[in-house]
C-alpha positions in Angstrom: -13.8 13.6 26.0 -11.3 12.2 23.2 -8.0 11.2 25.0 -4.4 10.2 23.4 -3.5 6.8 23.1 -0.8 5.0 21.4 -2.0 4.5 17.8 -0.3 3.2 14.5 -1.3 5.5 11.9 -1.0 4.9 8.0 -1.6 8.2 5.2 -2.1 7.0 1.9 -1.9 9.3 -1.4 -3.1 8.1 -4.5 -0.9 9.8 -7.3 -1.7 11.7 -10.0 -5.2 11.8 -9.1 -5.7 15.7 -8.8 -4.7 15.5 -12.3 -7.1 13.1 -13.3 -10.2 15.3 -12.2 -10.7 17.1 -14.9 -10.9 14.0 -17.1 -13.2 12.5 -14.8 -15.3 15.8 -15.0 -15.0 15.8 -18.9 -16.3 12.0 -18.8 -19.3 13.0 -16.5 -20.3 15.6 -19.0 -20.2 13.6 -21.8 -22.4 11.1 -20.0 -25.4 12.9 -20.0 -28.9 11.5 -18.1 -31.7 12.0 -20.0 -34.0 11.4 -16.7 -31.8 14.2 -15.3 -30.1 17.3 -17.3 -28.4 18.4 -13.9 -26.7 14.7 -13.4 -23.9 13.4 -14.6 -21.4 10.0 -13.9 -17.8 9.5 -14.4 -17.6 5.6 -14.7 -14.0 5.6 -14.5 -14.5 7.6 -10.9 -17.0 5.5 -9.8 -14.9 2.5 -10.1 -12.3 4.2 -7.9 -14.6 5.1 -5.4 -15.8 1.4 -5.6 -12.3 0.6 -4.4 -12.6 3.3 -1.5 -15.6 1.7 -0.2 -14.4 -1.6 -0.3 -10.9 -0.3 1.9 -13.3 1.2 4.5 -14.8 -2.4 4.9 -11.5 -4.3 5.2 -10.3 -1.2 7.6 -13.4 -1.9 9.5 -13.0 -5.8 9.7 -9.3 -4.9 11.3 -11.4 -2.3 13.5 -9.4 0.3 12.5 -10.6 4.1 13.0 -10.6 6.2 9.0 -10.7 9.1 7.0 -11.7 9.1 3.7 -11.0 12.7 1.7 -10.4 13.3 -1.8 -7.8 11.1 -2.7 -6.1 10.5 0.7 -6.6 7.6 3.2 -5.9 7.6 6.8 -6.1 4.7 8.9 -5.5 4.8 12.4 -5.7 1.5 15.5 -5.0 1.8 18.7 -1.7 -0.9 19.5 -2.4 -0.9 23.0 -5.3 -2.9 24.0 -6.4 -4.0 27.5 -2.5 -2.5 29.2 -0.8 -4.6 26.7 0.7 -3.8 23.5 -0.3 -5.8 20.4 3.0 -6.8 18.1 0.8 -8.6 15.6 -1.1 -5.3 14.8 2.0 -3.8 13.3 2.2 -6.9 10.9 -1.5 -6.4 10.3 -1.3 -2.7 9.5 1.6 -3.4 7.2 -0.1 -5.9 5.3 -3.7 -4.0 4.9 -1.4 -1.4 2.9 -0.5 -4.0 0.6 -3.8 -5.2 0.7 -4.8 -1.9 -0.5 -1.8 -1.0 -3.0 -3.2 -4.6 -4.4 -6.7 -3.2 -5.0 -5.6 -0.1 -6.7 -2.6 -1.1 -8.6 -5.9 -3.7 -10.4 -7.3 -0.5 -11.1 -4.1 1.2 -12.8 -3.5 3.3 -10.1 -0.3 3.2 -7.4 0.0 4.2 -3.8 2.5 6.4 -2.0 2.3 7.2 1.7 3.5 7.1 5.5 3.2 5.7 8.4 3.8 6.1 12.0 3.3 5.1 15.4 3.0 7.2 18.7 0.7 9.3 21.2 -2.9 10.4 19.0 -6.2 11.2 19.6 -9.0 10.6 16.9 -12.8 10.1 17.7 -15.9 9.9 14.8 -15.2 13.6 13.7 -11.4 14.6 14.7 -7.4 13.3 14.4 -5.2 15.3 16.1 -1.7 13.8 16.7 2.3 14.0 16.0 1.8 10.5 14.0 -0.2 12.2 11.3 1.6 14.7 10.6 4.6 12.4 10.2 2.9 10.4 8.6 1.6 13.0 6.0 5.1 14.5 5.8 6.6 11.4 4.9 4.0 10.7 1.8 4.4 14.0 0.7 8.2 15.1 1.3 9.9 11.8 1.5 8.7 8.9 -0.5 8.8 10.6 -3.9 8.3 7.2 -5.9 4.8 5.0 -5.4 5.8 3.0 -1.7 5.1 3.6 1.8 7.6 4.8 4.1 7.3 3.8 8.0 8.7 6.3 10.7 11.8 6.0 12.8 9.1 5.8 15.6 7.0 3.2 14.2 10.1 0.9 13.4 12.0 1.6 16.7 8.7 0.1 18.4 8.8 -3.3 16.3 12.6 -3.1 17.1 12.0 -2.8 20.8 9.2 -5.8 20.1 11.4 -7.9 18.4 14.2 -7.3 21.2 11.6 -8.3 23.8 11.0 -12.2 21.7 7.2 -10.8 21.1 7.2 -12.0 17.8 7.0 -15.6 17.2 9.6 -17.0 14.5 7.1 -17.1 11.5 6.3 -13.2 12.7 10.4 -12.4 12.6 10.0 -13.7 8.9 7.5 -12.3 7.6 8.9 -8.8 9.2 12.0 -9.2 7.3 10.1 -10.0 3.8 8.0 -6.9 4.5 10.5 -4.3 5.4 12.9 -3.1 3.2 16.0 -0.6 3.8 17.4 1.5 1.0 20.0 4.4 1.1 18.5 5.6 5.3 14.6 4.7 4.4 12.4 1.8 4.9 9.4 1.2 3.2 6.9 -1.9 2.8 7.5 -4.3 0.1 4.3 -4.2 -1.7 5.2 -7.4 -3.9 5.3 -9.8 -0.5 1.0 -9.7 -0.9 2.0 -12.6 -3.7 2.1 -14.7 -0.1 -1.9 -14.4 0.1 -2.5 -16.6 -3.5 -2.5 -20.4 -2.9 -1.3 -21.6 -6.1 1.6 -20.9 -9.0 -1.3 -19.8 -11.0 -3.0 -17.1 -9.0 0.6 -15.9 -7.8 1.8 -15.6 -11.6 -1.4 -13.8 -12.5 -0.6 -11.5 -9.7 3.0 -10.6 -11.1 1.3 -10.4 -14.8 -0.7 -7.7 -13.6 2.2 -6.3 -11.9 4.0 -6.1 -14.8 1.3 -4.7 -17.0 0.0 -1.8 -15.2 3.5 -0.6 -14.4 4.3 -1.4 -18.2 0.9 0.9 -18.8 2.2 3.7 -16.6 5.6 3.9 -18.3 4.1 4.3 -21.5 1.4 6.5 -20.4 4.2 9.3 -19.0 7.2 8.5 -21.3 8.3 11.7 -22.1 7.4 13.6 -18.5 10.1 13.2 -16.7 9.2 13.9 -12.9 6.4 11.5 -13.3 8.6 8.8 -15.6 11.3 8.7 -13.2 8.4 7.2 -10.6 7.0 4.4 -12.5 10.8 3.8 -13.8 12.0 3.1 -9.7 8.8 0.7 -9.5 10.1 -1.1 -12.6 13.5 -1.4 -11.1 11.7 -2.6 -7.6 9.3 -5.0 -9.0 12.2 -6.8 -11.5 14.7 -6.6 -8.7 11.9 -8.3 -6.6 11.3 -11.2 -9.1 15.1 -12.3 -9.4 14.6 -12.2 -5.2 12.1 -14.5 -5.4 13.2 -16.6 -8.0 16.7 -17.2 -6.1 15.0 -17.2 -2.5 11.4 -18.7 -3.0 12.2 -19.8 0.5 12.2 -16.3 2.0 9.1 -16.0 0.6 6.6 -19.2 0.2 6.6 -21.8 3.2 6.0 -23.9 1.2 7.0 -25.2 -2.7 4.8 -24.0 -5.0 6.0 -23.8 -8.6 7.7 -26.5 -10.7 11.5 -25.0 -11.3 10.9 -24.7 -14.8 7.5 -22.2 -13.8 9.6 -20.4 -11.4 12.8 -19.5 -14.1 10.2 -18.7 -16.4 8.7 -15.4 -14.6 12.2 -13.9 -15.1 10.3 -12.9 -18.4 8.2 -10.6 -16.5 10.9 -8.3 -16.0 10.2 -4.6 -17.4 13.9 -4.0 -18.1 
């Protein structure tokens, strides 16, 4: 039989994609088979599937437990392995989000969700746990804009980590790049995943298309305000995180990798 055991658990919400079904429906219809009057493909859904797919396989390669449905992700990995608690799997967990805000963000569309850490039993065909319903609660009650929100739980656990020296000094850094603390909340700073491309090139590419789909999204709901407001917050975020990095490359990069006069120049990339 299933049992509990301590697991870190991540629920992801794509937004706005309810609204986007009947578009994708619309598209379907238009595309119709001649092999096949009953069939009918949405491209544009397709492609956003593609990107499901590919998350199951890098979930898999962390051998993380999921649950794909509609447009919801849950990801779930037991941090106890062998007696002994695994620190580096909360760094891991935290950076397969970004991994997968990366992916979609490409694609035009942005993440929000929650995550937490604590007693849960899953198996192939059932989750049952406190950690997904916090989790859950804190995508769809708490983190309003498009970021991730961890639990009181799951941070009091990398606190007690951290107070134990399990973390080595490279793993305290990066920790402190990833988490960020605003008005009682901390959420994952999506724009760290610049880290994981070599060169000034790919990393400036990275922030271009930053600054493009969130420049896309802003023009796409100007004039509805709930949904404005969202993509307005990641605009503030993602320019307040380029000044960061241009004053404190050092918190992010281990090493130098632009020329100074590369570096003042993404300040450009600013929405606002």
């Amino acid at each position: 039989m299933p049992k509990y055991t301590k697991q870190i658990v991540v629920f992801i919400d794509i937004l706005g994609f309810s609204n986007m079904l009947p578009d994708f429906e619309k598209e379907a219809m238009d595309n119709d088979s001649p092999e096949d009057e009953l069939y009918h493909e949405s491209p544009t859904l397709n492609r956003l599937l593609q990107i499901f797919q590919d998350s199951v396989r890098w979930i898999r390669e962390k051998s993380c437990n999921h649950y794909l449905f509609s447009d919801n992700i849950c990801v779930t990995i037991d941090y106890v392995v062998e007696e002994t608690e695994q620190p580096t799997l909360f760094l891991e967990m935290l950076q397969l989000v970004n991994l997968l805000n990366y992916e979609f963000i490409r694609e035009g569309y942005f993440i929000r969700g929650g995550v937490d850490a604590g007693w849960f039993l899953d198996s192939r065909d059932m989750a049952v746990g406190v950690p997904l319903v916090n989790a859950y609660r804190l995508e769809s009650e708490t983190a309003v804009h498009p970021r991730v929100i961890v639990s009181e739980s799951f941070y009091s656990v990398i606190l007690q980590m951290r107070n134990l020296g399990n973390f080595s000094s490279d793993e305290e850094s990066v920790l402190d790049r990833l988490l960020v603390e605003e008005e009682g909340l901390r959420f994952i700073n999506g724009y760290v995943h610049i880290q994981n491309f070599e060169d000034s090139a790919g990393k400036k590419d990275y922030l271009m298309m930053c600054h493009e789909k969130i420049s896309a999204a802003l023009n796409k709901y100007n004039g509805i305000a709930k949904v404005y407001a969202k993509y307005k917050w990641t605009a503030e975020k993602f320019d307040a995180f380029l000044e960061d990095y241009i004053q404190n490359q050092e918190r992010y990069e281990l090493a130098e990798t632009w020329e100074e006069e590369e570096l003042f120049a993404i300040r450009d990339l600013k929405i606002n």
